[in-house]
N, C-alpha and C positions, 0 to 999 in steps of 0.2 A: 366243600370239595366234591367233584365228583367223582362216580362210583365207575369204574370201566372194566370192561370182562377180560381177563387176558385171553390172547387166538389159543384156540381146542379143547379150551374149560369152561369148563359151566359156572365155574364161581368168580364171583365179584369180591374182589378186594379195593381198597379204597385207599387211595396216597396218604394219606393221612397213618389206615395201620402201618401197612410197608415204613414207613417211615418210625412210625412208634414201637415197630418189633425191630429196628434196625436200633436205634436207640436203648433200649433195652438187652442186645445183645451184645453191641459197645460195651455197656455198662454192667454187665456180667464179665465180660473180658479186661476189662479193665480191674476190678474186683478182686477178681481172681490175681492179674498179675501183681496187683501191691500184697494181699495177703502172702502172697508166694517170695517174693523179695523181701519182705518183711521176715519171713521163716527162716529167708535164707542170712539175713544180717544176723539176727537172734542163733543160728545154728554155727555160723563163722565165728560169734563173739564169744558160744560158750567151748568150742573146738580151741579156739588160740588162747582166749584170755585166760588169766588167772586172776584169781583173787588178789583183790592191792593187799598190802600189808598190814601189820595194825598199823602203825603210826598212823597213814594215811585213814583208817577209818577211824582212828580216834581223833584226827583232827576235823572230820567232816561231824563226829558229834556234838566236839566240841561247836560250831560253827551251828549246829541244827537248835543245840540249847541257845546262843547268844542269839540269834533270830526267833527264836521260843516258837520254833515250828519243828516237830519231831516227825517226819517221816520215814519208814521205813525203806530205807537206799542201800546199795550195797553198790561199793568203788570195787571194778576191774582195772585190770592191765591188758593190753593187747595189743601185739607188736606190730598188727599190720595195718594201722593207724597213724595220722599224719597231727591229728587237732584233737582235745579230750571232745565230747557230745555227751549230752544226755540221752537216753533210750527205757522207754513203755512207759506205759497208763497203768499199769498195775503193780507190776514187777521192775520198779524203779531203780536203774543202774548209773550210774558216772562212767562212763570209760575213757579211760588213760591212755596216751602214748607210753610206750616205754623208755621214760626221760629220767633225769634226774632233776626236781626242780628242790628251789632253796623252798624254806619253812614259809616266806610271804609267797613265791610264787604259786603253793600248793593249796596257800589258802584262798588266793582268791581266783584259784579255776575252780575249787571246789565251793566257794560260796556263789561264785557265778550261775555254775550245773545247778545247785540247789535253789536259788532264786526263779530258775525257768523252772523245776518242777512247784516251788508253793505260787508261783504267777499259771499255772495250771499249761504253760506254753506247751507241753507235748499235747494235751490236750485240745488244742488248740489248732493245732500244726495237723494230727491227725483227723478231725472234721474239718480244714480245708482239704485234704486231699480226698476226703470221701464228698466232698462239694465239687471239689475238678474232675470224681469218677461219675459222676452225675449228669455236669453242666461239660462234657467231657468236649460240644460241639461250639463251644465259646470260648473264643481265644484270649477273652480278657481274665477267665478264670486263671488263668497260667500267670497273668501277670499280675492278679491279687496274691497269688500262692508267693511269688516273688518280693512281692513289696510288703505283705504280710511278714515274712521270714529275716528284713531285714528291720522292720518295725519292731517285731519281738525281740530282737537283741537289742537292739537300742532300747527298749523297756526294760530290758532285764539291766544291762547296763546301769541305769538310772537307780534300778531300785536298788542295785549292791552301792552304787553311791552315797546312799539314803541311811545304809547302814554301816558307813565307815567313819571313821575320824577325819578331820580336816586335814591331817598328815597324812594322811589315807590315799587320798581321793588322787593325786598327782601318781604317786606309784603303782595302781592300781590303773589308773588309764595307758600307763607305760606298758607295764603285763602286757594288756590287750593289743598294743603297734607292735609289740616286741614278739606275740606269738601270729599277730599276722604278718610279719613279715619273711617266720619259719615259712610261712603255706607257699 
């Protein structure tokens, strides 16, 4: 590339930086705004939510012993919620709409949530979005982030299949049409 003076200055800059500090300050800005929506998701959930009940967390232990993967999760409620999610890499949470589901409905949104946290999915979810604040000038990154997103429920999907009975498996795919059809 070459090097060209801009008119009244003495210094030379080069298309190339221009372009690498334009880049780089995209990518500060971007940064910045997930860190800050992320505060603000995390700051809304601990303002509205309450803590799920026991039942509700003794049935998600139950469910952490029968998969013999024990992590430390804590089940919310929070009203201003449409579909349960899982949320953090560290401080690992379930949150709830505020419904009433039967005893099989609860266990298999809560072994669902659980299955995306030991398949490491938030994990996962969050170094693509730090890959889209990066590669923020490639439009195909948006649409990995998309077909990534809908790949990982279909994995998680599979793997709570993996861990049901064959009376299981029917009613459990029903759950799943029957709460997308809430959305």
């Amino acid at each position: 590339l070459h090097t060209k003076a801009f008119a009244g200055t003495s210094l030379a800059i080069s298309y190339l930086s221009i372009l690498s500090i334009l880049w780089v300050v995209v990518c500060c800005i971007l940064l910045i705004r997930y860190v800050l929506q992320y505060q603000k998701t995390i700051r809304g959930m601990t303002r509205y939510a309450a803590l799920a009940d026991e039942k509700i967390q003794q049935t998600l232990e139950r469910l952490q012993t029968a998969v013999q993967k024990q992590v430390k999760i804590s089940v919310w409620v929070c009203p201003n919620i449409d579909v349960p999610f899982g949320l953090g890499i560290f401080q690992k949470r379930i949150i709830l709409p505020p419904k009433e589901y039967t005893d099989r409905e609860l266990r298999y949104i809560l072994l669902h949530e659980l299955m995306h946290f030991n398949n490491k999915d938030t994990v996962v979810k969050f170094m693509t979005s730090l890959f889209c604040i990066i590669f923020w000038m490639n439009p195909f990154v948006y649409l990995l982030k998309k077909d990534l997103e809908q790949t990982l429920e279909i994995k998680c999907d599979l793997t709570v299949i993996a861990h049901l009975g064959a009376r299981e498996k029917a009613p459990y795919l029903q759950a799943i049409v029957d709460s997308l059809k809430r959305i």
